[in-house]
C-alpha positions in Angstrom: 10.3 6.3 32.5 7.9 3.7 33.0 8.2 0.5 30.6 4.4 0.4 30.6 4.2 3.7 28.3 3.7 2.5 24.8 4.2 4.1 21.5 1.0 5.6 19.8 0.5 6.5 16.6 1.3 9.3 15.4 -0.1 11.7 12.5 1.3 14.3 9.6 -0.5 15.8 6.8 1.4 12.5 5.0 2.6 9.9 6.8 1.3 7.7 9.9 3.7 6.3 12.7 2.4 3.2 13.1 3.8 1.2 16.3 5.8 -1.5 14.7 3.8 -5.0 14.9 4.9 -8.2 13.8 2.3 -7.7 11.0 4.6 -5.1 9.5 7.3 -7.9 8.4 6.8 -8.1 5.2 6.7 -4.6 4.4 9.9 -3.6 6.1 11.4 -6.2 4.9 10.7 -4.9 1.1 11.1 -1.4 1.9 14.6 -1.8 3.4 15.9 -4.6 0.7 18.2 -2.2 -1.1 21.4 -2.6 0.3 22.7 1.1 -0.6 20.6 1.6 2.7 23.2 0.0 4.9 25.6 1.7 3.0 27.0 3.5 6.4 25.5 1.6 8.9 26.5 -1.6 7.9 24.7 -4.7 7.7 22.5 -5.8 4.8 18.5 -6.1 4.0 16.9 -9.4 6.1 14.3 -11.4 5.1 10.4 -10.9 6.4 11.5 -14.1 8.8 14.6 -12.1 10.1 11.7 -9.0 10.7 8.9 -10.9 12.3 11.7 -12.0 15.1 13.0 -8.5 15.6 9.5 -7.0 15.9 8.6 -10.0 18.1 11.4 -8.5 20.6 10.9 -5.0 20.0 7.0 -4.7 20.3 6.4 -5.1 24.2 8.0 -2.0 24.0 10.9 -2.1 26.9 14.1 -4.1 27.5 13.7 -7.4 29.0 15.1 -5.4 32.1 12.7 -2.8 31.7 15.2 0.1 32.1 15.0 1.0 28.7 11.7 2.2 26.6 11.8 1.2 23.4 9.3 3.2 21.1 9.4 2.2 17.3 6.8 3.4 14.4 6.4 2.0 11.0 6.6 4.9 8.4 3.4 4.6 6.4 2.4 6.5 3.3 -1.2 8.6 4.1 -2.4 7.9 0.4 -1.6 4.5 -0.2 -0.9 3.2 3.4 2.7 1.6 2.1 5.4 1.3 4.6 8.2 2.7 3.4 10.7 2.7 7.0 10.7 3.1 10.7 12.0 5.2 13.4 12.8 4.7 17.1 13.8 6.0 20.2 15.6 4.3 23.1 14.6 5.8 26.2 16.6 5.6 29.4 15.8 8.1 31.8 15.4 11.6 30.6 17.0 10.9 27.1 16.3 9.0 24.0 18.9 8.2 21.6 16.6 8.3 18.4 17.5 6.6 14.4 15.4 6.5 11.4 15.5 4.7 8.5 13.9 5.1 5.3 14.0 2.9 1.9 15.9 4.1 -0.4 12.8 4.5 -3.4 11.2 7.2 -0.8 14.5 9.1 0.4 14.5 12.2 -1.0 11.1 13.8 -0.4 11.5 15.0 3.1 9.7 12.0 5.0 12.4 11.5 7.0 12.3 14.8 8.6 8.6 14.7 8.8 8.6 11.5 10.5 11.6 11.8 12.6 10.5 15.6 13.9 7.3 13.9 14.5 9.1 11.5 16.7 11.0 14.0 18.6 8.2 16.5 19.2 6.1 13.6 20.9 9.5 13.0 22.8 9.9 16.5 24.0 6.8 17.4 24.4 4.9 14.2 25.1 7.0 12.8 27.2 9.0 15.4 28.4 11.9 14.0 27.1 15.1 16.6 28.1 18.0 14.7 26.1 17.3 13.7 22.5 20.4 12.0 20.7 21.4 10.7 17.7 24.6 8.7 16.1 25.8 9.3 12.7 28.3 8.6 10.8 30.7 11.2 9.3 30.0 11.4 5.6 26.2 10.7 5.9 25.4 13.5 4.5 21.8 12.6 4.0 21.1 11.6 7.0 23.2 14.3 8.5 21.0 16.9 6.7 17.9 15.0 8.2 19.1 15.6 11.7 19.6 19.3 11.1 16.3 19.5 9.6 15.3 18.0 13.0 16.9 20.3 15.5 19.9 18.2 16.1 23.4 19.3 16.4 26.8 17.8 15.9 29.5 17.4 18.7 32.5 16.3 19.2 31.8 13.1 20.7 32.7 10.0 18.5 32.1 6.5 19.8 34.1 3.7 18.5 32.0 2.8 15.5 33.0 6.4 14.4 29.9 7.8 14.6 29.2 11.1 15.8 27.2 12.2 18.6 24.4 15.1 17.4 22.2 16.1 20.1 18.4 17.8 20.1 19.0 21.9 20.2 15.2 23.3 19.2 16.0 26.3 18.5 18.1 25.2 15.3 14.8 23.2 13.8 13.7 23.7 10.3 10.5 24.1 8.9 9.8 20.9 6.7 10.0 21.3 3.0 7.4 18.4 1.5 
């Protein structure tokens, strides 16, 4: 995969996928300030400064190595253009390990599966993506159910932060309830 293939926005019916920009900061930074959002991935809400350095890094859009793609959207409301999380993929050769995040005022009203199938299908069928991956941790149930809503899968395979490997199978996609 080529590090010069950049993340474009993407559409729903409700949300746009914005490709994070440092402009986003401040946004992200409020969205994400609850803490219960970290509650099982650890770490706690940063500041707009802490966000405008992160999306410095992340928006050329590859390691500094260029053997991984990084593709990251903002999560933005349709109707009132309010960021409300992000999602990303790492890509390293035919698979992309993909997270999402969503603040926790918005969880709850299936953007996360809109947004993250989004994601996937411009993976899989955009870039011809053959591996799509995702860690979660046992007990997540919310964002377990996302994944499943998504098409992905549980396995087996737990890494040493104790998450669990789920993995893309399309044919066990749901339809999205909005």
């Amino acid at each position: 995969m080529a590090a010069d293939v950049a993340a474009p926005e993407l559409r729903t019916e409700r949300l746009v996928l914005q490709p994070v920009r440092i402009a986003h900061a401040d946004a992200l930074a409020a969205a994400l300030a609850d803490p219960a959002v970290y509650a099982f991935t650890g770490g706690t809400p940063e500041d707009a400064n802490w966000w405008r350095s992160r999306l410095a890094f992340l928006e050329p859009g590859h390691s500094p190595d260029g053997r991984e793609l990084w593709l990251n959207w903002s999560i933005q409301l349709s109707a009132t253009s309010e960021i409300v999380g992000y999602v990303q993929a790492t890509v390293t050769g035919p698979a992309a390990d993909v997270a999402y995040v969503l603040g926790t005022r918005w969880q709850g009203h299936g953007y996360a599966v809109e947004a993250t199938s989004t994601m996937i299908e411009h993976l899989v069928k955009g870039l011809g993506m053959e591996h799509i991956r995702a860690w979660i941790a046992d007990g997540h149930d919310a964002s377990q159910a996302v994944a499943r809503r998504c098409g992905l899968a549980a396995t087996d395979e737990i890494d040493a932060d104790g998450e669990r490997l789920w993995v893309y199978r399309p044919a066990t996609a749901g339809t999205i309830d909005t």
